[in-house]
PDB file of N, CA, C and O in Angstrom:
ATOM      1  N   UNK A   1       8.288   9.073   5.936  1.00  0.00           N
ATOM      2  CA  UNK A   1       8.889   8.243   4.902  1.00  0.00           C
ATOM      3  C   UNK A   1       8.726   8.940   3.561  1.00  0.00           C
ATOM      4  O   UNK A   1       7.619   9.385   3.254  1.00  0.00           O
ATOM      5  N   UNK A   2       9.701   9.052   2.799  1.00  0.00           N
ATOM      6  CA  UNK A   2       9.557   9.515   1.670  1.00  0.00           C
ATOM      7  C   UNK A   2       9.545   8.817   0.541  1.00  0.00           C
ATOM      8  O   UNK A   2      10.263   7.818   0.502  1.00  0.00           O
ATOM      9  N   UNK A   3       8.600   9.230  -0.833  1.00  0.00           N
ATOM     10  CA  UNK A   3       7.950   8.136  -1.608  1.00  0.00           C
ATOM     11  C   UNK A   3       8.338   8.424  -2.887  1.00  0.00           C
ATOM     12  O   UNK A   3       7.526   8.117  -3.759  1.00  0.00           O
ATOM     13  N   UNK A   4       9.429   8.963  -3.253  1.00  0.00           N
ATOM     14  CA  UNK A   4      10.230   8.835  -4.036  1.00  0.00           C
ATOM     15  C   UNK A   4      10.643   7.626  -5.164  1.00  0.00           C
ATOM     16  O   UNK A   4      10.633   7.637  -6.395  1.00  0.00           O
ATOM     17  N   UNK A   5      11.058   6.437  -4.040  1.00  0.00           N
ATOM     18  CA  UNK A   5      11.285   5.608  -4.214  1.00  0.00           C
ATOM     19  C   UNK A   5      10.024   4.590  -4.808  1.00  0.00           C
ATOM     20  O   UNK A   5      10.500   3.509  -5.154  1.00  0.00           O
ATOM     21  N   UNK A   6       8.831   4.655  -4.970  1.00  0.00           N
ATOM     22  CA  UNK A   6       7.841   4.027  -5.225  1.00  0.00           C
ATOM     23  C   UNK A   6       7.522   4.355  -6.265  1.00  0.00           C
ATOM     24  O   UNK A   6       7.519   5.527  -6.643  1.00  0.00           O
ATOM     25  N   UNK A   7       7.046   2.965  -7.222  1.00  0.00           N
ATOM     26  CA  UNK A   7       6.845   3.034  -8.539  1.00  0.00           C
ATOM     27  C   UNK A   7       5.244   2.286  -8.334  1.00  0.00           C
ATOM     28  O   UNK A   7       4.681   1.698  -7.410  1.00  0.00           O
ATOM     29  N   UNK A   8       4.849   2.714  -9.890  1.00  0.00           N
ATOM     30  CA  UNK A   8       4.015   1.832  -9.956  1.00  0.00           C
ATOM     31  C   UNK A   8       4.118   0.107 -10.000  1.00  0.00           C
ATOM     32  O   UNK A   8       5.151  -0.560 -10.062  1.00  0.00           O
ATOM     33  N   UNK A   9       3.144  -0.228  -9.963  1.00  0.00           N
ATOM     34  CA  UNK A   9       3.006  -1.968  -9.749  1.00  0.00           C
ATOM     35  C   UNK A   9       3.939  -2.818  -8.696  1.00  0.00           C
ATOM     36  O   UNK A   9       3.938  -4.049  -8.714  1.00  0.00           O
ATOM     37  N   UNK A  10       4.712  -2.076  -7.805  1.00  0.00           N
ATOM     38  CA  UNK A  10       5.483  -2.991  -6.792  1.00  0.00           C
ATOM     39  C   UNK A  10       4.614  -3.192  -5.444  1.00  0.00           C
ATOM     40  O   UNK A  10       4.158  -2.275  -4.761  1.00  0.00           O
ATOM     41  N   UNK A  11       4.481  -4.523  -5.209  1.00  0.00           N
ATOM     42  CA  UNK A  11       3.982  -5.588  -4.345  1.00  0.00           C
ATOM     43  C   UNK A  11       4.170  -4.871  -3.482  1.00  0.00           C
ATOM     44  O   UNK A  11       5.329  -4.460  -3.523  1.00  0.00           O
ATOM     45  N   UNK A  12       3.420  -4.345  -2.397  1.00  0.00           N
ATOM     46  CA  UNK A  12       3.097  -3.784  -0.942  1.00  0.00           C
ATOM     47  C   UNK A  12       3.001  -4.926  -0.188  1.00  0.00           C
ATOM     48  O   UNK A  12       2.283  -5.834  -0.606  1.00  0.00           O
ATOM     49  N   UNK A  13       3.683  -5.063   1.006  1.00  0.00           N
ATOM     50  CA  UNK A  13       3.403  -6.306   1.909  1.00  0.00           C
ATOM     51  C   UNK A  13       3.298  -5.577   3.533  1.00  0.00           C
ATOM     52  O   UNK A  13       3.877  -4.566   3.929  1.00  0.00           O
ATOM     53  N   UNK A  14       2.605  -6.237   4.083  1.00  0.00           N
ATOM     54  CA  UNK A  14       2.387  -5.810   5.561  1.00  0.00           C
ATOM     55  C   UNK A  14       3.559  -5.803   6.557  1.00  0.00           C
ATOM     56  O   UNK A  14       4.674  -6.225   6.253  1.00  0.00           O
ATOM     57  N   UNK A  15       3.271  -5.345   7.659  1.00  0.00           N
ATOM     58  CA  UNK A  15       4.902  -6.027   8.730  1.00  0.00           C
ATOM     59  C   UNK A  15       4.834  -7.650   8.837  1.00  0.00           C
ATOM     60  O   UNK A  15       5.780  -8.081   9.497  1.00  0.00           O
ATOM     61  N   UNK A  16       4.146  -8.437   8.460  1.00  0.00           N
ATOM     62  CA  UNK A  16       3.623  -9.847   8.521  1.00  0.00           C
ATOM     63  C   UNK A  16       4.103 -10.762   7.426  1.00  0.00           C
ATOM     64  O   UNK A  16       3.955 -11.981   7.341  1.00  0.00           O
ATOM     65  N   UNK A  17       4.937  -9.613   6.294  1.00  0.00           N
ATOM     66  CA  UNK A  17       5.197  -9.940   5.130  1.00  0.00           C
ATOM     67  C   UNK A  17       3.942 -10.719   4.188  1.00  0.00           C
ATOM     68  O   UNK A  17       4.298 -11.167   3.098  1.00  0.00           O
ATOM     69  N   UNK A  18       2.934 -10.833   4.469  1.00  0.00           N
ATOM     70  CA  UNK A  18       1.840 -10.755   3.313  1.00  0.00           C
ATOM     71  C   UNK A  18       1.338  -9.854   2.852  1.00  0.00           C
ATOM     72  O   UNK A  18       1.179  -8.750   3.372  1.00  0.00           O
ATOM     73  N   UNK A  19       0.940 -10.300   1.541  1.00  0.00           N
ATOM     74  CA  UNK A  19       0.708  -9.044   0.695  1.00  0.00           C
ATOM     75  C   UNK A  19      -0.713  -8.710   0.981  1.00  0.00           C
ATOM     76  O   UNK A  19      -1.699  -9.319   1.399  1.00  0.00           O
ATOM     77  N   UNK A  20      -0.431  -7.509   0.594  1.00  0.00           N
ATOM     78  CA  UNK A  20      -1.522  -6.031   1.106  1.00  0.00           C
ATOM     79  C   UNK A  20      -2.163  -5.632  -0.061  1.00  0.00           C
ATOM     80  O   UNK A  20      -3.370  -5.864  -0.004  1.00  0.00           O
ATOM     81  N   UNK A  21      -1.751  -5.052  -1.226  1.00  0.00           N
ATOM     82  CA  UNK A  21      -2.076  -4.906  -2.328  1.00  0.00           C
ATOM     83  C   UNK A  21      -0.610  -4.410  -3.803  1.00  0.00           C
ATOM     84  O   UNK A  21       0.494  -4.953  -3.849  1.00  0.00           O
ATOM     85  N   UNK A  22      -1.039  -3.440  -4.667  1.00  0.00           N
ATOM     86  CA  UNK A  22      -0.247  -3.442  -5.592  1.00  0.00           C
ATOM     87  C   UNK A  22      -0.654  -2.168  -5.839  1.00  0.00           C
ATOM     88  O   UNK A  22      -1.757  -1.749  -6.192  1.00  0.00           O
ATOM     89  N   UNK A  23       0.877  -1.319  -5.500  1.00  0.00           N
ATOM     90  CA  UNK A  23       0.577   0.170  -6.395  1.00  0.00           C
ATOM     91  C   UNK A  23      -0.012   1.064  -7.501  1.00  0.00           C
ATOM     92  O   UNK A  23       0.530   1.060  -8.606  1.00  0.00           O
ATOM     93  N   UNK A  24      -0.970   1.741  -7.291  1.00  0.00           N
ATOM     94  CA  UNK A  24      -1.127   2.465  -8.664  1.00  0.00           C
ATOM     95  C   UNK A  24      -0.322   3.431  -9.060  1.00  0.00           C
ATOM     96  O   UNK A  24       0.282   3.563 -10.124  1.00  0.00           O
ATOM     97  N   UNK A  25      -0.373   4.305  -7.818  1.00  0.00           N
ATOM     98  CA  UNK A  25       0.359   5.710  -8.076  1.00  0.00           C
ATOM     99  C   UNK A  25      -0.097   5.782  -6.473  1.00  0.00           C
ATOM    100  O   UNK A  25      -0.902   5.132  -5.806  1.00  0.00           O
ATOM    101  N   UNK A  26       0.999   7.121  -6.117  1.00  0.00           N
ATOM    102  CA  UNK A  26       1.474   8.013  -5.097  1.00  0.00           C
ATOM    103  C   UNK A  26       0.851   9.236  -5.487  1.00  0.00           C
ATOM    104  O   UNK A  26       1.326   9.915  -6.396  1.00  0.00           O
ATOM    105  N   UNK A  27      -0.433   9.646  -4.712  1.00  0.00           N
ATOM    106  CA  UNK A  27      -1.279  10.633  -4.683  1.00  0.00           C
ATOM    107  C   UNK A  27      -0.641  11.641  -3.948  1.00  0.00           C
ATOM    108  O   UNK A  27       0.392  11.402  -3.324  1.00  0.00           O
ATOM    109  N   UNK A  28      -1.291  13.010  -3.971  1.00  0.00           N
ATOM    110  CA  UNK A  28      -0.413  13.994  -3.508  1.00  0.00           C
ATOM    111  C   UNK A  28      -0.926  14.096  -1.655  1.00  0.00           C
ATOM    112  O   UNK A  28      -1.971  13.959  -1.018  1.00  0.00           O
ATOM    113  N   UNK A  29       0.087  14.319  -1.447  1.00  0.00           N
ATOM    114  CA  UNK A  29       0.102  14.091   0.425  1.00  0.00           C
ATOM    115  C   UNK A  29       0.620  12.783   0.799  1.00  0.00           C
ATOM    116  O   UNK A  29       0.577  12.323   1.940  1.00  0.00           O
ATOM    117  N   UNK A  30       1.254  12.045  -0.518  1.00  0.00           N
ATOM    118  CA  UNK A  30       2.020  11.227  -0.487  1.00  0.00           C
ATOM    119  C   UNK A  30       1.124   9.873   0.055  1.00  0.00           C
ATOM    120  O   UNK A  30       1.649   8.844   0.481  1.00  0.00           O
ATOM    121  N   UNK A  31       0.262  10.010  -0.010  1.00  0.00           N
ATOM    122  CA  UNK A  31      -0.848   8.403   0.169  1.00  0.00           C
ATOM    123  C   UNK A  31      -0.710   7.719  -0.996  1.00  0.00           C
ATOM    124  O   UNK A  31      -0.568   8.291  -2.077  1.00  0.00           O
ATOM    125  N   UNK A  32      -0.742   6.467  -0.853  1.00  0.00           N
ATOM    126  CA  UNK A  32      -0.571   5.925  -1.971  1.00  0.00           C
ATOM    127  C   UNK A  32      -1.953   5.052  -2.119  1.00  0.00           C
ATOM    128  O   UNK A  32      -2.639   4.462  -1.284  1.00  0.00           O
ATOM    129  N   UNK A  33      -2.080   5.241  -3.685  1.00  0.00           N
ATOM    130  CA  UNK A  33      -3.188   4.338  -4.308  1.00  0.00           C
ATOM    131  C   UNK A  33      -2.581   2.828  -4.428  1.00  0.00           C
ATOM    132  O   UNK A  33      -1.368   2.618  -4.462  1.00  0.00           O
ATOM    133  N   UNK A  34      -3.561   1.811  -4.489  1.00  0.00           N
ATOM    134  CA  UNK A  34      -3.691   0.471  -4.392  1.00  0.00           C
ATOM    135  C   UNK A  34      -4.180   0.211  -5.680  1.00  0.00           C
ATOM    136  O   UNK A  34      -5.146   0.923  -5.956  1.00  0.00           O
ATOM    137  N   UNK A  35      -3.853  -0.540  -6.527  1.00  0.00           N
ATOM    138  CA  UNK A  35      -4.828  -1.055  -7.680  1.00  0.00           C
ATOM    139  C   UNK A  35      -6.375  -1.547  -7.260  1.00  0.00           C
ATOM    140  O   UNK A  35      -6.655  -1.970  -6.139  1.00  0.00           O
ATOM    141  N   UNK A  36      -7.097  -1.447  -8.098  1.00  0.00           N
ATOM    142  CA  UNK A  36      -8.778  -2.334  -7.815  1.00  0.00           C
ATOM    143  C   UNK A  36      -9.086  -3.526  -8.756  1.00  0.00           C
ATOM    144  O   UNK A  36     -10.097  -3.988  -9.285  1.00  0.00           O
ATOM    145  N   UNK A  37      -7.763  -3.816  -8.731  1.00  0.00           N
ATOM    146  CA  UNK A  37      -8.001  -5.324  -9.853  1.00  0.00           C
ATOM    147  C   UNK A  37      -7.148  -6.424  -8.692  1.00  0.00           C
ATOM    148  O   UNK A  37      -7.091  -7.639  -8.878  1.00  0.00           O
ATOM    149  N   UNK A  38      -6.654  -5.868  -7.746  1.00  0.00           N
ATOM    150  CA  UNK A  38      -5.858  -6.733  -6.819  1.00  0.00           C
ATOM    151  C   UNK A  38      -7.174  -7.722  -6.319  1.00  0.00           C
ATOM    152  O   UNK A  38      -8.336  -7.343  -6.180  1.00  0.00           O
ATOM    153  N   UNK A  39      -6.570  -9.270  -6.066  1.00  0.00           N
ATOM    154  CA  UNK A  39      -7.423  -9.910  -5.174  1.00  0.00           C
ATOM    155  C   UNK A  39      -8.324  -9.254  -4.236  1.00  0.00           C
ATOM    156  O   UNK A  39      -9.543  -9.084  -4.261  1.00  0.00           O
ATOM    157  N   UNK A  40      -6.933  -8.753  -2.958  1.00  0.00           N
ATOM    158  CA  UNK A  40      -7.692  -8.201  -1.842  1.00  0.00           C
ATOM    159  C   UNK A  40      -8.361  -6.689  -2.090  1.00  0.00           C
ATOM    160  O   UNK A  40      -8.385  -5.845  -1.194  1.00  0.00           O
ATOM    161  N   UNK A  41      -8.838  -6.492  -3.271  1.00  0.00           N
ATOM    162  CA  UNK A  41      -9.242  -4.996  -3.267  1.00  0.00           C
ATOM    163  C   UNK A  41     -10.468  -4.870  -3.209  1.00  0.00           C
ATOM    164  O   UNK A  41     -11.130  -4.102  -2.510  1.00  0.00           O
ATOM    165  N   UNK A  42     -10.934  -5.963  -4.275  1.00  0.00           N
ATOM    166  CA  UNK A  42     -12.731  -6.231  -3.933  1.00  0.00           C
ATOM    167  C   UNK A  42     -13.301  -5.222  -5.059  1.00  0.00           C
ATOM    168  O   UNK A  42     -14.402  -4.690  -4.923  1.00  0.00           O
ATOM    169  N   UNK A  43     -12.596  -5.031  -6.013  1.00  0.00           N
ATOM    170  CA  UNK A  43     -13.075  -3.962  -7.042  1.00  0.00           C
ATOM    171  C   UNK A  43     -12.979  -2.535  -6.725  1.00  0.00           C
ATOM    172  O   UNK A  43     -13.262  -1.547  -7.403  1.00  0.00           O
ATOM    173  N   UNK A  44     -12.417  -2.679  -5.293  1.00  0.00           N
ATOM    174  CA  UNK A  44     -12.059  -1.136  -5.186  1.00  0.00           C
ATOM    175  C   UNK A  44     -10.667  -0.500  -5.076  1.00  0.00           C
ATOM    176  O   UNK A  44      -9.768  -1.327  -4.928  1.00  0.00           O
ATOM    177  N   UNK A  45     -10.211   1.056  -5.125  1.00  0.00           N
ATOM    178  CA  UNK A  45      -9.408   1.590  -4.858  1.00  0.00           C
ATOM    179  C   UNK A  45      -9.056   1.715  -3.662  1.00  0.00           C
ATOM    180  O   UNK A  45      -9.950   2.279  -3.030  1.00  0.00           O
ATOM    181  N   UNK A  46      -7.726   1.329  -2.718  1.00  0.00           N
ATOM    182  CA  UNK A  46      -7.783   1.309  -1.359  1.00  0.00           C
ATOM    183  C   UNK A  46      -6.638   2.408  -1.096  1.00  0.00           C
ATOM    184  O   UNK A  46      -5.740   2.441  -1.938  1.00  0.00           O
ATOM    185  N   UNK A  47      -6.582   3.131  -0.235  1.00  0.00           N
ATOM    186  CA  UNK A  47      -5.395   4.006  -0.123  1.00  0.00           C
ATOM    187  C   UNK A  47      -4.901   3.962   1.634  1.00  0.00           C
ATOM    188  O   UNK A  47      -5.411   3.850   2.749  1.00  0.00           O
ATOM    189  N   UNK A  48      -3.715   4.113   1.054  1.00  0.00           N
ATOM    190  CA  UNK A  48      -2.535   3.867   2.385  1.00  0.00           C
ATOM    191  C   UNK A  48      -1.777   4.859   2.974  1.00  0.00           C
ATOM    192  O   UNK A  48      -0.992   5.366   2.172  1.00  0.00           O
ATOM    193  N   UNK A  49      -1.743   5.216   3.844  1.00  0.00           N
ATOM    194  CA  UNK A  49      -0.985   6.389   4.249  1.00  0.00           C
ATOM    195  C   UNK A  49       0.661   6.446   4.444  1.00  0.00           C
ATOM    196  O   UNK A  49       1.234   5.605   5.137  1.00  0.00           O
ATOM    197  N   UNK A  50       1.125   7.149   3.999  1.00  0.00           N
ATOM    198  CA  UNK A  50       2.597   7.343   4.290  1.00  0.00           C
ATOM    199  C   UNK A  50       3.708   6.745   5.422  1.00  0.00           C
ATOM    200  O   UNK A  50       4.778   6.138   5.367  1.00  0.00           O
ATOM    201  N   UNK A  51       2.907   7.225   6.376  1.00  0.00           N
ATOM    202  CA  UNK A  51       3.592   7.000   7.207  1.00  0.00           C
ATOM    203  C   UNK A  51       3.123   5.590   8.274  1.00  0.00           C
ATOM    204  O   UNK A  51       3.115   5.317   9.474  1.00  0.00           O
ATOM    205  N   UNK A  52       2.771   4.967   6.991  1.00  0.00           N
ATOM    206  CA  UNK A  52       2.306   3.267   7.182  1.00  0.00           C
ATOM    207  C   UNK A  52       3.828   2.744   7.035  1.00  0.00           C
ATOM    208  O   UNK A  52       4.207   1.741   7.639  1.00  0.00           O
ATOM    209  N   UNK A  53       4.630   3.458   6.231  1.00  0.00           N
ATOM    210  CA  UNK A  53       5.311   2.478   5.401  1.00  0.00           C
ATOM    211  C   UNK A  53       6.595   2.377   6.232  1.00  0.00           C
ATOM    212  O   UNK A  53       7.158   3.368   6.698  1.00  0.00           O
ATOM    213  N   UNK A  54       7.101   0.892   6.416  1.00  0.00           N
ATOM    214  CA  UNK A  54       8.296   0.979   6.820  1.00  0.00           C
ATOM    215  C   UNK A  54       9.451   1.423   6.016  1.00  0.00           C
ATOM    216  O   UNK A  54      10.165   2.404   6.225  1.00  0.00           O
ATOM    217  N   UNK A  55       9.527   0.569   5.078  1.00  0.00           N
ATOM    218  CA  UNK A  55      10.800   0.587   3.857  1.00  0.00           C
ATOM    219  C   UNK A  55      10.742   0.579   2.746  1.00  0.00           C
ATOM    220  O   UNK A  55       9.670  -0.025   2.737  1.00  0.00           O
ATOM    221  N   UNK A  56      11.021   0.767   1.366  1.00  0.00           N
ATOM    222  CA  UNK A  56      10.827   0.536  -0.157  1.00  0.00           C
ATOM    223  C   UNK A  56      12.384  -0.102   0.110  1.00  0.00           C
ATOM    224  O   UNK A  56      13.348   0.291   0.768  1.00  0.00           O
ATOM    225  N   UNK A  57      12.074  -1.525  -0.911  1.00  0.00           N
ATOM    226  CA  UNK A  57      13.222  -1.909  -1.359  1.00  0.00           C
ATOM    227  C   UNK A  57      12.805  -2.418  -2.549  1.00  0.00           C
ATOM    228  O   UNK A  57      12.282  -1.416  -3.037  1.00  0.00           O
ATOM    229  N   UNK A  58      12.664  -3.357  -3.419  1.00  0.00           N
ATOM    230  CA  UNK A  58      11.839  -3.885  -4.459  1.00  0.00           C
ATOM    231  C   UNK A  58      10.200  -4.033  -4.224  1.00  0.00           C
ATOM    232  O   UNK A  58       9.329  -4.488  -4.966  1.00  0.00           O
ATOM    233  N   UNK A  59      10.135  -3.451  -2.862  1.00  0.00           N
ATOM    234  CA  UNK A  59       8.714  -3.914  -2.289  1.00  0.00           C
ATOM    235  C   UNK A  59       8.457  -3.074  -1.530  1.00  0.00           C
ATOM    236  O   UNK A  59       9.453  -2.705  -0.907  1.00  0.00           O
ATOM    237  N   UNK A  60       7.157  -2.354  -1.159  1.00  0.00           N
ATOM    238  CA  UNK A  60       6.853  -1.388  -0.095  1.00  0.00           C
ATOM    239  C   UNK A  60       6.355  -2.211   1.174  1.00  0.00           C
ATOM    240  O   UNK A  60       5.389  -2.972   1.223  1.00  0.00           O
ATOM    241  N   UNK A  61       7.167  -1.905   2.098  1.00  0.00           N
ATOM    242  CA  UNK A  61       7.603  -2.875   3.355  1.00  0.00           C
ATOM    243  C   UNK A  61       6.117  -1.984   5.005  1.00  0.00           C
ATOM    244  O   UNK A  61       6.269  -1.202   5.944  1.00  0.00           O
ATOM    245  N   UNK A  62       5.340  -2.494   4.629  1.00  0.00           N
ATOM    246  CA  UNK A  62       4.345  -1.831   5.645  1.00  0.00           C
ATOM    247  C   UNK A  62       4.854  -1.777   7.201  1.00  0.00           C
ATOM    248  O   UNK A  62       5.369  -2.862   7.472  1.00  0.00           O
ATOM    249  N   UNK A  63       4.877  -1.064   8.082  1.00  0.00           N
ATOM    250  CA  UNK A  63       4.414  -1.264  10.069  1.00  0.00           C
ATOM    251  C   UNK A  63       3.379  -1.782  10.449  1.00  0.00           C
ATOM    252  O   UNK A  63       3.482  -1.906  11.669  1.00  0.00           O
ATOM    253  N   UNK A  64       2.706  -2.051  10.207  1.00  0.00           N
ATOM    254  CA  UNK A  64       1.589  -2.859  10.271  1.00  0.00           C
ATOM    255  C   UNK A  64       1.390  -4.408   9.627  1.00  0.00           C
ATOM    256  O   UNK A  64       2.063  -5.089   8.853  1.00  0.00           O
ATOM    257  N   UNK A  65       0.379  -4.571  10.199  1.00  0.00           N
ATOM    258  CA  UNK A  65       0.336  -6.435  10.167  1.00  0.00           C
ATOM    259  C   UNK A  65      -0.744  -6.282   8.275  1.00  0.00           C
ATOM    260  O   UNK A  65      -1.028  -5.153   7.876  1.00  0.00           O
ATOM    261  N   UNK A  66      -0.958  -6.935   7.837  1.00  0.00           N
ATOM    262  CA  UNK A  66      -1.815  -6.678   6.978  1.00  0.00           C
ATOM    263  C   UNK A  66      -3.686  -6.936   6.934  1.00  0.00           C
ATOM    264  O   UNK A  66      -4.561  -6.619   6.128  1.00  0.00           O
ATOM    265  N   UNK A  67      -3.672  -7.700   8.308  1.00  0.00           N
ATOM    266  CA  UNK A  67      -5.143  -7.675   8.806  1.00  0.00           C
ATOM    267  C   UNK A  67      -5.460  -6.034   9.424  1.00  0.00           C
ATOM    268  O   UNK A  67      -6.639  -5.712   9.565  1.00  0.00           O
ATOM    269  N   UNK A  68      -4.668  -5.316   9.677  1.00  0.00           N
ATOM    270  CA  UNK A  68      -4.650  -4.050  10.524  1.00  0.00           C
ATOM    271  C   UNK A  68      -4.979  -2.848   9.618  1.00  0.00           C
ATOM    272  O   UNK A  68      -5.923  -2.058   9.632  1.00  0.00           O
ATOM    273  N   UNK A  69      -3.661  -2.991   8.655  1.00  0.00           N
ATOM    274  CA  UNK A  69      -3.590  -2.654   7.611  1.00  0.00           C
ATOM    275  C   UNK A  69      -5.364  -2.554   6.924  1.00  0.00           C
ATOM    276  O   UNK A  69      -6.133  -1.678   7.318  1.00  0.00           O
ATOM    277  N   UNK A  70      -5.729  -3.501   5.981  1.00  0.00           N
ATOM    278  CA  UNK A  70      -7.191  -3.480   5.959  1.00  0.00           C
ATOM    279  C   UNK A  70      -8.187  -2.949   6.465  1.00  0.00           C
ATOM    280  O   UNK A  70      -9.050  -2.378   5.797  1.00  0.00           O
ATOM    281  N   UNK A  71      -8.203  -3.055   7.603  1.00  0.00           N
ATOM    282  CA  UNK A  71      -9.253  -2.554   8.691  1.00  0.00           C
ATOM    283  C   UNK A  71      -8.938  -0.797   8.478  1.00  0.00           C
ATOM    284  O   UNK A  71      -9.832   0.050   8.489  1.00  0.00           O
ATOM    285  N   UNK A  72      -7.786  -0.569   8.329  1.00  0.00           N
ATOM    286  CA  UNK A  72      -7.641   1.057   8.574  1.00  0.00           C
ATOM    287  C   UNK A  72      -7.565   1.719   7.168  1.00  0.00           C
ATOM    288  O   UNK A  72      -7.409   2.933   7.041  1.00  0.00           O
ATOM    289  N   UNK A  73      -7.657   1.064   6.365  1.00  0.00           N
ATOM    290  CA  UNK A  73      -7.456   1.739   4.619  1.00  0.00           C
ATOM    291  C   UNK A  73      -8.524   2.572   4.168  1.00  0.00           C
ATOM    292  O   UNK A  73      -9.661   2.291   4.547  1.00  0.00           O
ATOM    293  N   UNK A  74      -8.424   3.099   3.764  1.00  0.00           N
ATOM    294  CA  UNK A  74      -9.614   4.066   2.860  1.00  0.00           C
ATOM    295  C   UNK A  74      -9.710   3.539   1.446  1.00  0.00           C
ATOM    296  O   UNK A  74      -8.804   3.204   0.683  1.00  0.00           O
ATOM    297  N   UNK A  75     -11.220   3.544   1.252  1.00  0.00           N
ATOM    298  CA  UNK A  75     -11.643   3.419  -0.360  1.00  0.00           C
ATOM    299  C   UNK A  75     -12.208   4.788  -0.708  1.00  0.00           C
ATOM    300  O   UNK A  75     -12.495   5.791  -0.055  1.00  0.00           O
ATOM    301  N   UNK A  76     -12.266   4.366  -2.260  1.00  0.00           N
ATOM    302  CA  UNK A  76     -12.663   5.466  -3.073  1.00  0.00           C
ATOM    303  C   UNK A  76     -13.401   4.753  -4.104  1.00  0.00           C
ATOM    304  O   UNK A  76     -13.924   5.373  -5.030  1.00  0.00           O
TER     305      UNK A  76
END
């Protein structure tokens, strides 16, 4: 998936359509950073991998459920 299309601050949602977190920026290798002010972040930075993502449309559209999602994220 290419991440072009991803801006900062657009709503990430799971394949479950609940939300996951909120963009910071698109790190290089194309992972994307999570804000650490989001609810579900817990004060931390969470990062997502690329080829998590189903779709960008106004929203980054995850393959994954967003309980799954969680479990597999990386902090920093």
């Amino acid at each position: 998936m290419h991440t072009a299309n991803i801006k900062e601050h657009m709503e990430v949602k799971g394949a479950d359509g609940t939300h996951v977190g909120t963009v910071d920026r698109v790190e290089a290798g194309d992972r994307i950073k999570l804000t650490k002010t989001d609810p579900l972040a817990q004060g931390q930075h969470h990062f997502i991998e690329h080829d998590w993502i189903d779709h960008v449309d106004a929203h980054v559209h995850l393959n994954k459920k967003t309980s799954d999602v969680m479990k597999m994220w990386k902090t920093h």
